[in-house]
Structures are given as structure tokens and as C-alpha cells.
C-alpha positions in Angstrom: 7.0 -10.8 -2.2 5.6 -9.8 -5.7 4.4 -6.5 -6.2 2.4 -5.7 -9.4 0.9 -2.7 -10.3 -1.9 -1.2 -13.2 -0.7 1.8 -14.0 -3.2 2.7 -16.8 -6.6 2.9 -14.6 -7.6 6.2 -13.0 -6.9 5.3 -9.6 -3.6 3.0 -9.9 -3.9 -0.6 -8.5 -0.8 -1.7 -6.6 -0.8 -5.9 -5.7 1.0 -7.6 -3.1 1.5 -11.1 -3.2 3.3 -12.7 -0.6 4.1 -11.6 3.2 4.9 -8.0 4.3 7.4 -8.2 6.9 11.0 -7.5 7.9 12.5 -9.8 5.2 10.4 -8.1 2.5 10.6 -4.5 3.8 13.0 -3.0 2.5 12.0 -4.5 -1.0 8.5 -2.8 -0.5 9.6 0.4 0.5 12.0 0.8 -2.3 9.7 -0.2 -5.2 7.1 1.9 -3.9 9.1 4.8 -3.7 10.2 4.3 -7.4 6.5 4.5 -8.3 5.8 7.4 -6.6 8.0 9.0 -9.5 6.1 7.6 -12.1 2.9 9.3 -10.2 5.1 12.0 -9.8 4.1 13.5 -13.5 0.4 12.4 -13.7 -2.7 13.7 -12.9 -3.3 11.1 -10.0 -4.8 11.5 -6.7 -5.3 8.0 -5.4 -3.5 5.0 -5.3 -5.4 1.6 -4.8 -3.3 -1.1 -2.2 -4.5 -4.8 -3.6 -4.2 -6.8 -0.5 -6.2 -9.9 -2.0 -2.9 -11.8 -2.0 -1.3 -10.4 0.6 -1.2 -13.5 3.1 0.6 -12.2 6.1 1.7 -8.7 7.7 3.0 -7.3 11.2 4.3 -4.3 12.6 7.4 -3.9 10.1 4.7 -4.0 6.9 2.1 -1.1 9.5 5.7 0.5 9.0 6.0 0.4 5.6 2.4 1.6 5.2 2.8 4.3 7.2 6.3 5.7 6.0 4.5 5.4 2.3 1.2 7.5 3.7 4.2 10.4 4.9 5.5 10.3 1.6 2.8 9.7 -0.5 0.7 12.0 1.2 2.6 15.4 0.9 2.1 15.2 -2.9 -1.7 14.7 -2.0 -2.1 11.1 -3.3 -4.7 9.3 -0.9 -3.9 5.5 0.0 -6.9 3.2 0.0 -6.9 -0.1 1.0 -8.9 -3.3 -0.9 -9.5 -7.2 -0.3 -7.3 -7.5 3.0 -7.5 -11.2 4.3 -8.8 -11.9 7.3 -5.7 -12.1 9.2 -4.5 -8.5 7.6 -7.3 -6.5 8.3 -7.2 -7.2 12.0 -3.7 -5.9 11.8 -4.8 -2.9 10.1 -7.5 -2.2 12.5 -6.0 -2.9 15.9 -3.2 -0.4 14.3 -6.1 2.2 13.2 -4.4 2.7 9.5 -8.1 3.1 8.5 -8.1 6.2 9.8 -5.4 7.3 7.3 -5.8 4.9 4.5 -9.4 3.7 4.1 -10.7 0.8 2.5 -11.6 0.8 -0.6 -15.2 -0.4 -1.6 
């Protein structure tokens, strides 16, 4: 799993590249968390999730997303969603993250 991320936009792009699972969790959850510091100190209100390249998730990665939206949330940063694959969107819906992290158009 790669994880890039565009900090210099007005609503941050994050990218995943690879597969969001149990393997990679822990990986994700930590490097996320060590941005939301850097967001910590900026006038930021949304964060952009690049899924373009993300070619695989289950329930661990719903996990992730979800423990992130908790976090994330209470310092009133909105989650969005963009260019999920096929595969990964169907995940996201039948879990109804939408409802919480919308996609981004």
C-alpha cells in the first residue's frame, strides 16, 4: 500500500494505491493519523480520499474508514470520497459509508 497525499490544495487529496485490508491496516490507520496533525494547524475542512488506485478493500479497510471519520470528524474535517473502482464502491455502498463520507464529484 502507498499512500500519497497533496497537501497544498484547498481541500487535501489523500491517494491509495494498493489493497486496504488487514495486512495494510495498521499502516493506514497510523499514517493517517499523523496527518491529521498536519491538518491539525490549518484552516481545513475537508479531506479528499483518492480511491482511483485503490484496487481492493473489505471490512478491515470499512474499519479504517470509519475509525478515521470518529477522529477526523470531531475536529470538523468532512471525508469525501473520489474515483472508487468498481469493486470498492460496492463495498462502500452495501456498508452505507456514503452516508458519512460522500463522494466527491
Amino acid at each position: 500500500m502507498k499512500i500519497k497525499f497533496n497537501l497544498n490544495s484547498e481541500a487535501p487529496h489523500i491517494s491509495f494505491d494498493g489493497e486496504l485490508d488487514e495486512h495494510t491496516a495498521d499502516y493506514v490507520r497510523l499514517t493517517l493519523d499523523s496527518l491529521l496533525g498536519e491538518f491539525a494547524d490549518k484552516a481545513i475542512d475537508k479531506v479528499i480520499f483518492d480511491f482511483k488506485k485503490l484496487s481492493f478493500m473489505d471490512s478491515t479497510g470499512v474499519g479504517v474508514l470509519l475509525g478515521r471519520f470518529k477522529k477526523w470528524n470531531s475536529k470538523n474535517l468532512q471525508i469525501c470520497i473520489k474515483d472508487p473502482q468498481p469493486h470498492v464502491d460496492r463495498v462502500l455502498r452495501i456498508s452505507g459509508i456514503y452516508q458519512i463520507m460522500p463522494l466527491f464529484v
